[in-house]
N, C-alpha and C positions, 0 to 999 in steps of 0.2 A: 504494500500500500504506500502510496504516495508519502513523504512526511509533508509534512507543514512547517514550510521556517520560520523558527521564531525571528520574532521582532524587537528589537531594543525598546524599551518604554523612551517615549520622549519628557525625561525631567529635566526642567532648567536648570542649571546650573547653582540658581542662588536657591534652590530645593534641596539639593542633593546634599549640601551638609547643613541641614536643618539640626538641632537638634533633638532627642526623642523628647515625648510631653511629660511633664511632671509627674508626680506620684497622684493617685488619685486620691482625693479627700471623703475619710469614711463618713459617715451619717454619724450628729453626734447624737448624743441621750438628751439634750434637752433640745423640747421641740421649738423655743423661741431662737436659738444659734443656729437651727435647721432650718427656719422660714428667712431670716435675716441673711442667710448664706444667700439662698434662692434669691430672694429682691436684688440683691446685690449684684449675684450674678446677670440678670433678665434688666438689671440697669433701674429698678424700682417704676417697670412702667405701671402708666393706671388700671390695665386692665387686669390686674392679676388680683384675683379674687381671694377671700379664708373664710373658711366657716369653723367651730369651733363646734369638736364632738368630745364626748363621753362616752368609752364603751370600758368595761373591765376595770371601773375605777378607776380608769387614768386620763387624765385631760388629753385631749388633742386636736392636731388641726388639721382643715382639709384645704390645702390649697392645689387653685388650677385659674387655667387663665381661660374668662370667657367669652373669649373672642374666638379658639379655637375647640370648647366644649360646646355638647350637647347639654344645656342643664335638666335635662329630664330623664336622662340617664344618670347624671351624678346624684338623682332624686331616687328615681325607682332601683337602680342596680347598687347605691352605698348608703346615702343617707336611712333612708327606709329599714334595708334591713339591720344595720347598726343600731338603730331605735327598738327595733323587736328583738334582736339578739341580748343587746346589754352586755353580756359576759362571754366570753369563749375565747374563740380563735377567729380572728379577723376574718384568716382565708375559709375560715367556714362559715360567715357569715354574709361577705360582698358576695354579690351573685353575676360581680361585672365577666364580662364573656373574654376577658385577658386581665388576667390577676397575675401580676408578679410580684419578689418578694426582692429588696435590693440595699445595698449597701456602701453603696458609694454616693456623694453627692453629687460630682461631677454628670455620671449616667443621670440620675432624676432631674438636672437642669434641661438635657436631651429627652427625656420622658415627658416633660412637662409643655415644652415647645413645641413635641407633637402631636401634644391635646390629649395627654393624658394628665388623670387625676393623680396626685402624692397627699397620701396621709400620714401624720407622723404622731405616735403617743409617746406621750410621757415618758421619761425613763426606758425606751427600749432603743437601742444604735440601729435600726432599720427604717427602711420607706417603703412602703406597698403602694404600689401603681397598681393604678385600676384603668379600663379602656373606658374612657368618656368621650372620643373625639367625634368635632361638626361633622355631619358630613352634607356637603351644599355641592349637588352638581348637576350639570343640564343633561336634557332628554337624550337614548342612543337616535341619532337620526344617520343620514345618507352623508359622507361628506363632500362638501361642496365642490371640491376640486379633482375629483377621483366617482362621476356620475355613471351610472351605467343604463340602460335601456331596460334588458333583465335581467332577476336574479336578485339577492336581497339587497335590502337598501337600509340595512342598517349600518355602521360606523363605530370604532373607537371614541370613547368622551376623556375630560381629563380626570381621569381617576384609575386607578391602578387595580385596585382589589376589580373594579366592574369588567375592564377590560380583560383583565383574565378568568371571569367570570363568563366572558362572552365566549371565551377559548373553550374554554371546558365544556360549557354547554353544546357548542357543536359537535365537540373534539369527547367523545366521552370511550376516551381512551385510558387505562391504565398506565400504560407507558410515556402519558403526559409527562414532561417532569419542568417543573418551574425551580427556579434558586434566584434567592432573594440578595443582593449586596445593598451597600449604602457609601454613596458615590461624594466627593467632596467635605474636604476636611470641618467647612465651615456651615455648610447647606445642610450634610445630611440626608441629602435624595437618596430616596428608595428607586432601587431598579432591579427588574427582572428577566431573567432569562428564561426562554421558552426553548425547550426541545422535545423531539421524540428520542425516545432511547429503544436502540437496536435499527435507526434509522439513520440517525445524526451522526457522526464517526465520531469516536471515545477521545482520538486527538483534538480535533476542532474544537469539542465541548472545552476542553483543558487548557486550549490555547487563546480560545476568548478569554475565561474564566481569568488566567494569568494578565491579558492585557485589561480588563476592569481593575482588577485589583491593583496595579500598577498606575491607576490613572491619579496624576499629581496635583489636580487642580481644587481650588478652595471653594468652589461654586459651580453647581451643573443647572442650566438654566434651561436646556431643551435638546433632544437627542443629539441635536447637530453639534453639541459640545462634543458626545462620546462616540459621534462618528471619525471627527478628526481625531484623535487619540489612538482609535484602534484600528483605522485602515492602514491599509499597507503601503501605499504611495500619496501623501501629501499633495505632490506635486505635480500630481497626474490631473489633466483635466478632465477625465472621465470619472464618473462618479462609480465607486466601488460599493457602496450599501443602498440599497432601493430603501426609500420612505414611504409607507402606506398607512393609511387609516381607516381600511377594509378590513374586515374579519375575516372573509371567504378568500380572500387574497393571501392573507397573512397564513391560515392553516393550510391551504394548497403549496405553500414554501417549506411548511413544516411535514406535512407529508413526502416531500421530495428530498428530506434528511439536511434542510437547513435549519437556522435558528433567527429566534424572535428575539429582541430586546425590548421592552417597555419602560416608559420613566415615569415617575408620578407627576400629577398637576402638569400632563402634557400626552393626547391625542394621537401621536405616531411612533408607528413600531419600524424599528429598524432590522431589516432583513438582510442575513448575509450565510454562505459566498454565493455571488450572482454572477453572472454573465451580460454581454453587452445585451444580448438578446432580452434576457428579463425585462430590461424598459419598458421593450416594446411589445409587451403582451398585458393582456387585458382581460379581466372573467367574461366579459363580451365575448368573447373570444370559441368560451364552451359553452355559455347558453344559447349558443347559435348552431345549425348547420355548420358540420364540418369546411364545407365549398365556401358558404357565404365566410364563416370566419376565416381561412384561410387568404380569401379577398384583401379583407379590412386588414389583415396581419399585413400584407402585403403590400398595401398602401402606405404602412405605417412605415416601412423600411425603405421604402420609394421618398417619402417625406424625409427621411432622414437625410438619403445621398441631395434631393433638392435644396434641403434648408442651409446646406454650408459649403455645397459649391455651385450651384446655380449663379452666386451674385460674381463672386472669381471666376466664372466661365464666362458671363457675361464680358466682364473688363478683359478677358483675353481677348473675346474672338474682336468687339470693338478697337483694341487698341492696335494687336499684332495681328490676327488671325479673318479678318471680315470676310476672306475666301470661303471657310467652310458656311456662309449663308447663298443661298441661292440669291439671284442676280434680282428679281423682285423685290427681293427683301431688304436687300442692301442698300437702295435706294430708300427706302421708308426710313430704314434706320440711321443711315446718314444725315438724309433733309431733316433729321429731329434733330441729330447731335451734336449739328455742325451752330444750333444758336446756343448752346451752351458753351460758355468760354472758359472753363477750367478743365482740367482731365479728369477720366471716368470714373478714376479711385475716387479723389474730391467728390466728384456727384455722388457716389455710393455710400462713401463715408456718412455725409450730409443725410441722405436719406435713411439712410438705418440707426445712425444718432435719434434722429427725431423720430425714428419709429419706436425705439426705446425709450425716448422719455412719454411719447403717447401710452406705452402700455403701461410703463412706472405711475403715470398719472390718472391711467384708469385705475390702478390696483388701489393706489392709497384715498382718494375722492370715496366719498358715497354712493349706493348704487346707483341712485336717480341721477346724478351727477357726473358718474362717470361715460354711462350710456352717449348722453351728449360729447363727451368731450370724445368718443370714437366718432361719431359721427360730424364731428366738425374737425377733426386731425382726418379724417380719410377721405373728408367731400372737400370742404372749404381749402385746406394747406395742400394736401393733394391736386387739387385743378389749380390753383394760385401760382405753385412753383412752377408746373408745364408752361401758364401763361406768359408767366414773366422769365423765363426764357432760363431758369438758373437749375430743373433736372429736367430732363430730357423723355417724352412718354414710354420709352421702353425701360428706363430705369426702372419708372414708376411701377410697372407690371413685373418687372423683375423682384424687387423690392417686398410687391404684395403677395408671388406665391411666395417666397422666404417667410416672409410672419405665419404665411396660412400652414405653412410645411412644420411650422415648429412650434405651433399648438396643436397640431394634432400627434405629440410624442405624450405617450398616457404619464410621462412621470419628469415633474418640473424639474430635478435636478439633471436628467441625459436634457431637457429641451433649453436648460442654460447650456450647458455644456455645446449644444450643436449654434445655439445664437453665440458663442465664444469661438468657435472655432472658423467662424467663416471670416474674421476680420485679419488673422496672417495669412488666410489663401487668400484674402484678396489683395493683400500688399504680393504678395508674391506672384499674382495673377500680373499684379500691372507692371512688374518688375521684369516678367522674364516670359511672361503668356505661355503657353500650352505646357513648357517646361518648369516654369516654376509654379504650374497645379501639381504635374505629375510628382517633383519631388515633395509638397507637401502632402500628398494624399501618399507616398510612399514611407514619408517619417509618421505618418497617425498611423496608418496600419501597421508599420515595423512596431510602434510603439504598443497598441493592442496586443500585437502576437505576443510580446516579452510580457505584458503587464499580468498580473495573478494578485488573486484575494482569498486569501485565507489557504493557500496552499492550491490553489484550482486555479486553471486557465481564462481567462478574463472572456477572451475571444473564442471559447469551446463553444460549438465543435468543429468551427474551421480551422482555430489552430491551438490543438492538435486536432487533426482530421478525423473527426468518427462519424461516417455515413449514417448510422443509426439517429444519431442526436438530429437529421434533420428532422425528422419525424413531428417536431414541437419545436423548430427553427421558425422559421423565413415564411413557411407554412404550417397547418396543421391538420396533422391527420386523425381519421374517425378515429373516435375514442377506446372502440377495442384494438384497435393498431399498437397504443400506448400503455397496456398492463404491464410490459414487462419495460420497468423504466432505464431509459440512458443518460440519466440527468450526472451533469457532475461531479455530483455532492453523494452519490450511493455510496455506503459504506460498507464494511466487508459480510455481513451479514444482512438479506434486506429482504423481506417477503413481500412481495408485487403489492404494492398498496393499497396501485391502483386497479386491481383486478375486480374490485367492487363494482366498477362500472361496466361489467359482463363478461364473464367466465366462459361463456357458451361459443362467444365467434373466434374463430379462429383465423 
C-alpha cells in the first residue's frame, strides 16, 4: 500500500520555543477563593451569575455565566433536585445529562466559558460541572450556494453535535467512527472527524489525526483556518480539500473511504483526499439518468478548459495568430478592434477587472440591490464601453462566456482557482501567442501530475493512468457499472459499498 508522506507541521518560529504552561491550580476548600479565582480569571465580567445552595450542610455556590446557559436547565436538572435531595452525594442527586467531577481551576475556567454550570461547597477541594449550555440555532435548510434540482435539500447549520446528528441519521452504520479534538490554544474549538472504519485507510486516519494535533494557532475561526494547516501544498493554486455543506454529498465521500472534518459554530465540512475531478461532480449528477448526467458532467469540464483559456486564446489569435479565423471573420473582428487604441491584454485586463468587482459587489450589497447592480454592470457598462470605443464587441462576448464558464464549477474554491489562473495565460498569450498558451497549459498540467493530497494523486486517474477510474470521471456511468469501486482512497480491505445500488446486473 501506498504510504503517505508525512508533512512537517508549519510552526512559526517564535512558537516553537514557547515555553510549557504553568502548573495547574487545584480547587481550593473554601468556596469564596474559588468564585474570586473564577471572576478574576473571566476579567469580572457582568454576566457571570451565583446563586447560593445548601445541600449536606454545607454552604455553597453555583456559578455560570448567563449569557451562555440554559436557565431552565440549571433549574430542573440542579437547583430542583439539590432542594429534594438535601443530603447525599451531589453526583446522585444533579440529574444534568454531563456530570463531571474536577479538580483543577484552571479546566473549570474552560468549563465555565462553555456554558457549563461549577458548583462549589464548602470545605471540599472539588468542582462538579454540570451540562447547562444555550443552545440557539437556525433551521436545517438547503444551502444556498450548493442548490440542486433533486434529491434532498437539507444542509449542515452551525452547530456541531446536529451536524453529526444529521450523519448518523442517514449513515446508521456501526462503523461510523467520529473523534473529537479541540483546536487553538486560546478558542478552544471543538472539531470533528468523521470516518468509516475498514473503508478509510488506518494510515490516513493517523496522519490527519497527527496534523490536527500539530496545528499551532491560538484561534480557529472557520474551516479554512485548518485547511491551510493540513494541506499539503500551500502554494498550489488548486485547491486540495472540497468545502461542502451537503449531507448526501458529505456521506457519499465517506462511503468512498475519505474523511469529514466538522468545526463548531461553522456550517462546512471539509473533505479530503480529492481529486481535480471531485469539483466537478454534483449529486445532480445520480439523481438523474445516467446519459443526461453524464451531459451536464461534461459540460462542467468543457467550462473548465473555457473559463481560463478562452480569454488567452483570444489575445493570441488577435495579436499573433488572426490566420486561424476564416477570412469573414476577420474582417468583423478587425473593423471592431482596430477603434480600440491600447493592446488586447489592456482590453482584457480592463474587462475582467470590472467583471470582478461587478461580482464582488453583487456578493457583498443586499439581494434587492445586488440584482440591479448585475443588471446595470452587464447592460449599461457593457454597451457604454463598445460605444465609446475603449473594448472592442468580441472582447465583450469573450469576457461573458468566461464568467458564465466559471459559475457553473459546483465548488467556489476550483471556480477561484480557474478565474486565477487565466490572468498568467493571458500575459503569456500576449507575450508569445500560441507558444506561450502551450507552455502555460504545459506547466499546470506538469504541475497537476506531480501535485498529491494526503498520499493520493491529485490528477487520478489520468495520472496515474487507470482506465477503470473513468467510469465516474469526465463521464458517468449506470450505477450498476460502479459497485465494485476505483476510487483513490480504497483501502486495503473494502467490501463494495456501493453494491446496495443492485447486486443483480451485471
Amino acid at each position: 500500500m501506498e504510504k503517505i508522506r508525512k508533512r512537517k507541521a508549519r510552526i512559526p518560529h517564535s512558537q516553537k520555543s514557547l515555553s510549557s504552561s504553568p502548573e495547574a491550580k487545584d480547587v481550593f476548600p473554601s468556596v469564596k477563593e474559588n468564585i474570586d479565582y473564577i471572576r478574576e480569571q473571566l476579567v469580572h465580567s457582568d454576566d457571570i451569575l451565583e446563586r447560593d445552595i445548601y445541600f449536606d450542610d454545607r454552604h455553597g455556590k453555583l456559578i455560570f455565566i448567563e449569557t451562555l446557559t440554559d436557565k431552565y436547565l440549571i433549574i430542573e436538572s440542579i437547583l430542583k433536585p439539590l432542594e429534594q435531595a438535601k443530603v447525599g452525594a451531589v453526583e446522585h442527586a444533579i440529574t444534568s445529562s454531563d456530570f463531571e467531577i474536577g479538580k483543577s481551576l484552571d479546566k473549570a475556567v474552560n468549563w465555565i466559558i462553555s456554558g457549563k454550570c461549577l458548583l462549589f461547597l464548602e470545605g471540599i477541594p472539588e468542582v462538579y460541572v454540570c451540562e447547562a449550555s444555550l443552545s440557539i440555532k437556525r433551521g436545517v435548510k438547503e444551502p444556498d450556494n450548493e442548490g440542486i434540482v433533486r434529491g434532498a435539500h437539507d444542509g449542515f447549520i452551525e452547530h456541531l453535535i446536529t451536524n453529526i446528528h444529521i450523519i448518523r441519521n442517514r449513515l446508521e452504520n456501526p462503523n461510523l467512527v467520529v473523534r473529537y479534538f479541540t483546536l487553538g490554544r486560546k478558542s478552544d474549538t471543538k472539531i470533528a472527524l468523521v470516518y468509516m472504519k475498514g473503508l478509510a485507510k488506518e494510515e490516513l486516519v493517523e496522519e490527519i489525526s497527527r496534523r490536527l494535533n500539530l496545528i499551532p494557532t491560538d484561534f480557529i475561526l472557520a474551516p479554512g483556518f485548518i485547511g491551510e494547516y493540513i494541506e499539503d501544498d500551500s502554494y498550489s493554486p488548486f485547491p486540495q480539500l472540497l468545502y461542502t455543506e451537503r449531507p448526501d454529498r458529505t456521506i457519499a465521500y465517506l462511503m468512498e473511504g475519505r474523511f469529514a472534518i466538522f468545526s463548531e459554530a461553522n456550517p462546512t465540512a471539509i473533505i479530503a483526499p480529492v481529486t481535480l475531478f471531485s469539483f466537478y461532480q454534483s449529486p445532480d449528477d445520480y439523481h438523474s439518468r445516467w446519459m443526461f448526467g453524464s451531459l451536464i458532467r461534461s459540460i462542467r469540464f468543457a467550462s473548465f478548459l473555457i473559463a481560463f483559456i478562452l480569454p488567452g486564446l483570444y489575445i493570441s489569435i488577435v495579436t499573433f495568430h488572426p490566420e486561424v479565423l476564416p477570412i469573414e471573420l476577420i474582417y468583423s473582428v478587425k473593423s471592431s478592434i482596430e477603434r480600440v487604441p491600447y493592446p488586447s491584454l489592456i482590453e482584457a485586463f480592463f474587462m475582467e477587472l470590472t467583471l470582478e468587482l461587478i461580482r464582488e459587489a453583487g456578493i457583498r450589497l443586499p439581494t434587492r440591490v445586488s440584482q440591479t447592480i448585475g443588471i446595470v454592470g452587464g447592460l449599461v457598462i457593457g454597451d457604454s464601453v463598445v460605444q465609446t470605443g475603449l473594448v472592442s464587441l468580441p472582447m465583450i462576448i469573450v469576457v461573458a462566456l468566461t464568467a458564465i464558464s466559471a459559475f457553473v464549477v459546483p465548488s467556489h474554491e476550483m471556480s477561484s482557482t480557474v478565474r486565477l489562473l487565466r490572468f498568467p495565460l493571458m500575459i503569456a498569450a500576449s507575450m508569445f501567442g500560441f507558444i506561450g498558451m502551450t507552455t502555460g497549459l504545459f506547466l499546470i498540467f506538469t504541475h497537476l501530475a506531480k501535485l498529491e493530497t494526503f498520499g493520493n494523486p491529485y490528477f487520478s486517474p489520468v495520472m496515474p493512468f487507470k482506465l477503470k477510474g473513468f467510469k465516474d470521471t469526465f463521464i458517468r456511468f449506470p450505477l450498476w457499472h460502479l459497485n465494485k469501486s476505483t476510487k483513490d482512497s480504497t483501502p486495503d480491505q473494502r467490501n463494495s459499498e456501493k453494491a446496495i445500488l443492485g447486486e443483480g446486473r451485471k
